[in-house]
N, CA, C and O atoms as a CHARMM CRD file, in Angstrom:
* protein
*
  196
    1    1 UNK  N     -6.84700  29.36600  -8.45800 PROA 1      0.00000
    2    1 UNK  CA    -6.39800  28.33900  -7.53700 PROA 1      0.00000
    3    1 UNK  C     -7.36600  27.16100  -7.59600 PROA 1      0.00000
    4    1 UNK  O     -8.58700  27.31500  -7.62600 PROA 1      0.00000
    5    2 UNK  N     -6.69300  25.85400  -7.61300 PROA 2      0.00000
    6    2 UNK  CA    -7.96700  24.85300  -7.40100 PROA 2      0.00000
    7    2 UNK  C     -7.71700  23.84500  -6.31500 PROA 2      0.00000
    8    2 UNK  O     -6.60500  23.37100  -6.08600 PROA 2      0.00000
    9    3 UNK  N     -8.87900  23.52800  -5.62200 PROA 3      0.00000
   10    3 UNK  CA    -9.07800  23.16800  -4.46300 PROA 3      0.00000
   11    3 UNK  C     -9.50500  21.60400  -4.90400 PROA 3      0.00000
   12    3 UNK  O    -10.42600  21.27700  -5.65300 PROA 3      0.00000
   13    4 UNK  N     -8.24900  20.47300  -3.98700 PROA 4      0.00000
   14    4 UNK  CA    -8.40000  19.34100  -4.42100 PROA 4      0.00000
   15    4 UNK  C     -9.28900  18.63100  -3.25400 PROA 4      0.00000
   16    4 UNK  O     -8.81900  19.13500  -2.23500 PROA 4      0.00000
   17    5 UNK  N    -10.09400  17.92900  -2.93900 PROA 5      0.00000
   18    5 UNK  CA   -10.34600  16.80100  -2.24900 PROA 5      0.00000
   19    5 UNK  C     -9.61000  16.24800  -1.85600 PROA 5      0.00000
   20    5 UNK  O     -9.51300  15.57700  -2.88400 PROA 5      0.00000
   21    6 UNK  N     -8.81200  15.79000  -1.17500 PROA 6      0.00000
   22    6 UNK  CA    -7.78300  14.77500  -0.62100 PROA 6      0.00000
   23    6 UNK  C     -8.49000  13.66100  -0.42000 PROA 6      0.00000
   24    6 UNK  O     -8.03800  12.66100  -0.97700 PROA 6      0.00000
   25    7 UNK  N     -9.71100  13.50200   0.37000 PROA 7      0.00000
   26    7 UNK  CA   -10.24500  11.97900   0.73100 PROA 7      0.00000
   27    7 UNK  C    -10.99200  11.66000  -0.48700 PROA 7      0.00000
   28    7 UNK  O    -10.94300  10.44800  -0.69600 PROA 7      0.00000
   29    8 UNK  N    -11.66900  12.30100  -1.37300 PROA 8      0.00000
   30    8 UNK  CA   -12.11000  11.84400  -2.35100 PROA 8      0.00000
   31    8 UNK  C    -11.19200  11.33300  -3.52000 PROA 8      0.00000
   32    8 UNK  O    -11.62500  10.48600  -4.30100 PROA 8      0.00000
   33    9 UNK  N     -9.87900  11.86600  -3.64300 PROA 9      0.00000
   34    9 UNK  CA    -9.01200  11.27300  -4.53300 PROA 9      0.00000
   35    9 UNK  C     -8.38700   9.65900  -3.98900 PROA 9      0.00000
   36    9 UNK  O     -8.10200   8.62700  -4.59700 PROA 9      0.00000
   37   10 UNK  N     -8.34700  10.15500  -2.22800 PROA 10     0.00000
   38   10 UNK  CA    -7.79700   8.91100  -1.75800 PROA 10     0.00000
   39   10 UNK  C     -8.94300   8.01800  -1.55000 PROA 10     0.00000
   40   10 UNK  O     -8.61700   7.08600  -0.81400 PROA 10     0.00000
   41   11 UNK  N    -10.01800   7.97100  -1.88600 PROA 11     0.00000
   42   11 UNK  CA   -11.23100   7.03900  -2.17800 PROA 11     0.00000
   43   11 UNK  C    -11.02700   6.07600  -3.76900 PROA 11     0.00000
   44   11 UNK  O    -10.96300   4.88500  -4.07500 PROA 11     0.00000
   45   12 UNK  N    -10.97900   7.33400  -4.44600 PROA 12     0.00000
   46   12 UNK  CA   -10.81000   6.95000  -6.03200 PROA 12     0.00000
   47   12 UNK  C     -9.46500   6.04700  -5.94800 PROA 12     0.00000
   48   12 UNK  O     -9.36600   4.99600  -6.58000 PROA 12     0.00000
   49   13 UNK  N     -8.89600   6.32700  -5.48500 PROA 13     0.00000
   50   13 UNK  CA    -7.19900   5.46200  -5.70700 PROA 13     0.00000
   51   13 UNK  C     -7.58800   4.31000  -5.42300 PROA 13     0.00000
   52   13 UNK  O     -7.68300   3.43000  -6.27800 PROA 13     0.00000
   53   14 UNK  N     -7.94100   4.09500  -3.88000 PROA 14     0.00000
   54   14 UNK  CA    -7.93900   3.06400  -3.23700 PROA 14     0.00000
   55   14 UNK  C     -8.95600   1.85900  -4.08700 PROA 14     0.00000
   56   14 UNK  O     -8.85000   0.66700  -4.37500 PROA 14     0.00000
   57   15 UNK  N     -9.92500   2.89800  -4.27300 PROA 15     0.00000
   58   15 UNK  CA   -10.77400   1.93500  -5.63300 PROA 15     0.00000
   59   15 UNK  C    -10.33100   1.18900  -6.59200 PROA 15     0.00000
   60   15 UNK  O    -10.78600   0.10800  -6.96600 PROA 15     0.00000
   61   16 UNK  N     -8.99700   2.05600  -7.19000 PROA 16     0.00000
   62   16 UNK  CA    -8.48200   1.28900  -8.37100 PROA 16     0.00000
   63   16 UNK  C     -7.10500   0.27300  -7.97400 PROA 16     0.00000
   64   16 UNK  O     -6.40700  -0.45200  -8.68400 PROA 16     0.00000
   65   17 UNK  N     -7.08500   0.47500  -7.02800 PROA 17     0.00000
   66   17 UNK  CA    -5.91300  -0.39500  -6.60500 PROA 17     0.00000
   67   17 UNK  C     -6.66900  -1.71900  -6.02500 PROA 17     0.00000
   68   17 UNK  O     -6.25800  -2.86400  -6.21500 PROA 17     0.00000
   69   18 UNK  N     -7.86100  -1.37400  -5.27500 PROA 18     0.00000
   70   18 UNK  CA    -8.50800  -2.62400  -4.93300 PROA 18     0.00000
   71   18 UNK  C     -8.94000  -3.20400  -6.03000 PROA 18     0.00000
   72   18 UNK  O     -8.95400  -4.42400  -5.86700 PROA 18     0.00000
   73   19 UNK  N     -9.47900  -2.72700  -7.59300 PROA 19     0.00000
   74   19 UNK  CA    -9.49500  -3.87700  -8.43400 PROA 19     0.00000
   75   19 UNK  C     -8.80000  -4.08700  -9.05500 PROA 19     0.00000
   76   19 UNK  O     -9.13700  -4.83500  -9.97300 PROA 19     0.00000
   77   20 UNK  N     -7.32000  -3.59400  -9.02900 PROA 20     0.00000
   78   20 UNK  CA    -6.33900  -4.14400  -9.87300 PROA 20     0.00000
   79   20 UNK  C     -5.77300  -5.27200  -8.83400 PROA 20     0.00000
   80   20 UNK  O     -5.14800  -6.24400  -9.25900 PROA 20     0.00000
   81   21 UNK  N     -6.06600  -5.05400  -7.27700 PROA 21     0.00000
   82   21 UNK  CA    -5.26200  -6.24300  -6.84100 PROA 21     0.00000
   83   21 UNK  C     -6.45500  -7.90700  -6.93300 PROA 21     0.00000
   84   21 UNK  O     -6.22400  -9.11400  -6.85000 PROA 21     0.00000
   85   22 UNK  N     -7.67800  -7.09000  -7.13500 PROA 22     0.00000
   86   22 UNK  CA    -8.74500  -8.18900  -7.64400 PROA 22     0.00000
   87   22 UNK  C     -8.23300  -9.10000  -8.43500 PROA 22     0.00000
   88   22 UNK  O     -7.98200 -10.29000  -8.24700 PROA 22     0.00000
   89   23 UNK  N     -8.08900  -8.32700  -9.45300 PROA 23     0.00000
   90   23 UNK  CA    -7.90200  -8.86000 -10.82500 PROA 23     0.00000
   91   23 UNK  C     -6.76300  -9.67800 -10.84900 PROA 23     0.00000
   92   23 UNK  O     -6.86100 -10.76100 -11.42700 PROA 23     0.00000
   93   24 UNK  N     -5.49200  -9.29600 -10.22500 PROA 24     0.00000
   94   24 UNK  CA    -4.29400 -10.13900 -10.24700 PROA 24     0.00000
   95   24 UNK  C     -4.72200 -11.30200  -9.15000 PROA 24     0.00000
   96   24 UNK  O     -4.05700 -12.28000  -9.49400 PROA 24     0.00000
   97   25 UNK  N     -5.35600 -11.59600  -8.22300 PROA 25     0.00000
   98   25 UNK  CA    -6.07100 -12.78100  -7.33800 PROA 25     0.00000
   99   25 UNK  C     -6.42300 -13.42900  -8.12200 PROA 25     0.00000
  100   25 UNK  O     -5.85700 -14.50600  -8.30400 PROA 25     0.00000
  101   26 UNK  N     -7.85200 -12.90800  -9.15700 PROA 26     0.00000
  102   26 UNK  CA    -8.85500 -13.88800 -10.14000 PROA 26     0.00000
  103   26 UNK  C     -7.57200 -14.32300 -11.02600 PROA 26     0.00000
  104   26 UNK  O     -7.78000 -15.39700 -11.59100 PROA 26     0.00000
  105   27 UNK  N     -6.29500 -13.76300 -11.29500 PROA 27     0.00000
  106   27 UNK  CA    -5.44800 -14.37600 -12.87300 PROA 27     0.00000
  107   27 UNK  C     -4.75100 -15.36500 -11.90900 PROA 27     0.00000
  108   27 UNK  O     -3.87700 -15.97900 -12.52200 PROA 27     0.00000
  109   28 UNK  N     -4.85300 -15.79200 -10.38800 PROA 28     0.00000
  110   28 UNK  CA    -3.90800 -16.80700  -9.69900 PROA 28     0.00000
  111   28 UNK  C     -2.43000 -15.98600  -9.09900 PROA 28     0.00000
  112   28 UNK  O     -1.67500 -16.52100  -8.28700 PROA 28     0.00000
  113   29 UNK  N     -2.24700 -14.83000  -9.58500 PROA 29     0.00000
  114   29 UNK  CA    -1.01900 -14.55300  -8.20500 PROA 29     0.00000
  115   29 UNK  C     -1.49600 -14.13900  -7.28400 PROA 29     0.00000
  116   29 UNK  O     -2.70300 -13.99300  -7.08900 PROA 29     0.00000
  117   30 UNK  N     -0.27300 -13.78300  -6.29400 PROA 30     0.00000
  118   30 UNK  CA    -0.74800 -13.25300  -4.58500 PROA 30     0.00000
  119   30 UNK  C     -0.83600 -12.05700  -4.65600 PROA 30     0.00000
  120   30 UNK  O     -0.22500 -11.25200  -5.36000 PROA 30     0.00000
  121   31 UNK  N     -1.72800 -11.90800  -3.80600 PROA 31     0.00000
  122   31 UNK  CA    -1.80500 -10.44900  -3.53600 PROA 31     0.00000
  123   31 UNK  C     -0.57600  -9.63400  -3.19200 PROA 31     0.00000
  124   31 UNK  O      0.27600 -10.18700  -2.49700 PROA 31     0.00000
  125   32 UNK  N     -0.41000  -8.60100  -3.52300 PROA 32     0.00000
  126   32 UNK  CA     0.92500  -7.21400  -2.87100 PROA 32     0.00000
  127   32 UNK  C      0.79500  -7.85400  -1.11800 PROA 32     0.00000
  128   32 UNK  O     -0.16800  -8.46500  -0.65600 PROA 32     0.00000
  129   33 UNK  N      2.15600  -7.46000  -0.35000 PROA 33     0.00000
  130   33 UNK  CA     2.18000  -7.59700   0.60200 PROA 33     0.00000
  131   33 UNK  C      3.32500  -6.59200   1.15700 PROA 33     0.00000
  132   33 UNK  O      4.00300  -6.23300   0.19500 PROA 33     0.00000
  133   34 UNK  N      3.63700  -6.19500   1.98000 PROA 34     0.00000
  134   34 UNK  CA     4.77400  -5.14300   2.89700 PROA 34     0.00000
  135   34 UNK  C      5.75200  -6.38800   3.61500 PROA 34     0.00000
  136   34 UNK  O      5.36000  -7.28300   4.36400 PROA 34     0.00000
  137   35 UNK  N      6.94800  -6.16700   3.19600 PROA 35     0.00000
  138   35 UNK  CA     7.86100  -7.19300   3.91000 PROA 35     0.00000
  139   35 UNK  C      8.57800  -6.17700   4.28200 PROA 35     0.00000
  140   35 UNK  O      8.76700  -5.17100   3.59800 PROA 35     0.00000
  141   36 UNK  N      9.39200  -6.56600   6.33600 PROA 36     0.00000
  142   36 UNK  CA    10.11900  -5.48500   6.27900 PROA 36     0.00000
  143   36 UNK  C     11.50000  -6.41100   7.09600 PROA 36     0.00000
  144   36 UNK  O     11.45800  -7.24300   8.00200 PROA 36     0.00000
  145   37 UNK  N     12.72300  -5.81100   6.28500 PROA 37     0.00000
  146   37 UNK  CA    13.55100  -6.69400   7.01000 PROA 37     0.00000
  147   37 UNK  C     14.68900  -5.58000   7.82900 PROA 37     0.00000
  148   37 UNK  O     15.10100  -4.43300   7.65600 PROA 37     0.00000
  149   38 UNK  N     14.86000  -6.54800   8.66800 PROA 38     0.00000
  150   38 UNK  CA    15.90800  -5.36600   9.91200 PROA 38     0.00000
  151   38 UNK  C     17.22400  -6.01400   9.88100 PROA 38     0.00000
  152   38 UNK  O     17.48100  -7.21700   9.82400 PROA 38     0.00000
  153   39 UNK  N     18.40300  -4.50300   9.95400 PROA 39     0.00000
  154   39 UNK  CA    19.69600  -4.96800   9.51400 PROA 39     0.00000
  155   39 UNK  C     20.60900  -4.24800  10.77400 PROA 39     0.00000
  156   39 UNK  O     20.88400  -3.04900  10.82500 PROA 39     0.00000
  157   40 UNK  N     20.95700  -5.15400  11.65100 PROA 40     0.00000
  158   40 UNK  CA    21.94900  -4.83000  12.23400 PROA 40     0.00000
  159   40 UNK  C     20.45900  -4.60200  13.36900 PROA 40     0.00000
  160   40 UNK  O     19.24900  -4.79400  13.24700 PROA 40     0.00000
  161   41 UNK  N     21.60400  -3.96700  14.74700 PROA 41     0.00000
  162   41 UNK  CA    20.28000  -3.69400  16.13900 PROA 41     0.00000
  163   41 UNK  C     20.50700  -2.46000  16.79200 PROA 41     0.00000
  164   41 UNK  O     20.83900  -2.27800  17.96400 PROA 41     0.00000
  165   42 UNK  N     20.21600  -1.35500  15.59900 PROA 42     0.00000
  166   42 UNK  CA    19.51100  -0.23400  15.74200 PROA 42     0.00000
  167   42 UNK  C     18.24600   0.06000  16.99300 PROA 42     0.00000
  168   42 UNK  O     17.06100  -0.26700  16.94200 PROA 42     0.00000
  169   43 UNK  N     18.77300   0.58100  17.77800 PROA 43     0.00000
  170   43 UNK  CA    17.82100   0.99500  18.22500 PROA 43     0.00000
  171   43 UNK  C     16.06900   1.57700  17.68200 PROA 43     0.00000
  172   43 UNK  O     14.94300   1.14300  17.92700 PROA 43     0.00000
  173   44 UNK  N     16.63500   2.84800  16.78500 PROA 44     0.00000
  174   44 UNK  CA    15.39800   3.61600  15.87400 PROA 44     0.00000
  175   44 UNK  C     15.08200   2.60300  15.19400 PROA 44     0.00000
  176   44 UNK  O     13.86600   2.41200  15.19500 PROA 44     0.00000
  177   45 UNK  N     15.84300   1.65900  14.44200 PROA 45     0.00000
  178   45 UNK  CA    14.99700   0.54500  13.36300 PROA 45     0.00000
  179   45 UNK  C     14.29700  -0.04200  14.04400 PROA 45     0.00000
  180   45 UNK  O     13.12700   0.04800  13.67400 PROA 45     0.00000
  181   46 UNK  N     14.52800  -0.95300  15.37700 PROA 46     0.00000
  182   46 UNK  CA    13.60500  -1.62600  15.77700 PROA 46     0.00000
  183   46 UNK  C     12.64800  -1.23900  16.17100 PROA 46     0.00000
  184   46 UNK  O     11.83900  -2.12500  16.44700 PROA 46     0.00000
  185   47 UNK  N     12.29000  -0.10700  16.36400 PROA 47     0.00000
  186   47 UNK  CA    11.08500   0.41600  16.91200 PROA 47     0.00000
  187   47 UNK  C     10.73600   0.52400  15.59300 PROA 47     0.00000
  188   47 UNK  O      9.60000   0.14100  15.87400 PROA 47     0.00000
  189   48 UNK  N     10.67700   0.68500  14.47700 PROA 48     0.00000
  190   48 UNK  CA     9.84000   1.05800  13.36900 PROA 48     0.00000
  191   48 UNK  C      9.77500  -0.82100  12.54600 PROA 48     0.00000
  192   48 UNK  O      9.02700  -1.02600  11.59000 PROA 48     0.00000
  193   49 UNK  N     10.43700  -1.66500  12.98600 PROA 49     0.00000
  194   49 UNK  CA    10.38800  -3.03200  12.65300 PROA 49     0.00000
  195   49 UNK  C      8.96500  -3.96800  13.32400 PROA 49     0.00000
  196   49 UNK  O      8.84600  -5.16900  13.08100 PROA 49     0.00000
């Protein structure tokens, strides 16, 4: 059986995602961003909107 780290992998990730979003800043695009759009007036959606 092998026993993973969870926060140490989610350290390592976060590492490589922070310099790949570096790197796309220094080449002039925008950074990643979360857009969230709401359809219709759902109760449950708007609470998660």
């Amino acid at each position: 059986m092998i026993l993973i780290d969870g926060k140490q992998t989610a350290a390592i990730i976060r590492k490589e995602i922070a310099a790949e979003v570096e790197s796309m800043v220094r080449a002039g695009k925008r950074p990643p961003h979360l857009a969230a759009i709401l359809a219709g007036n759902d109760g449950g959606s708007i609470t998660y909107v």
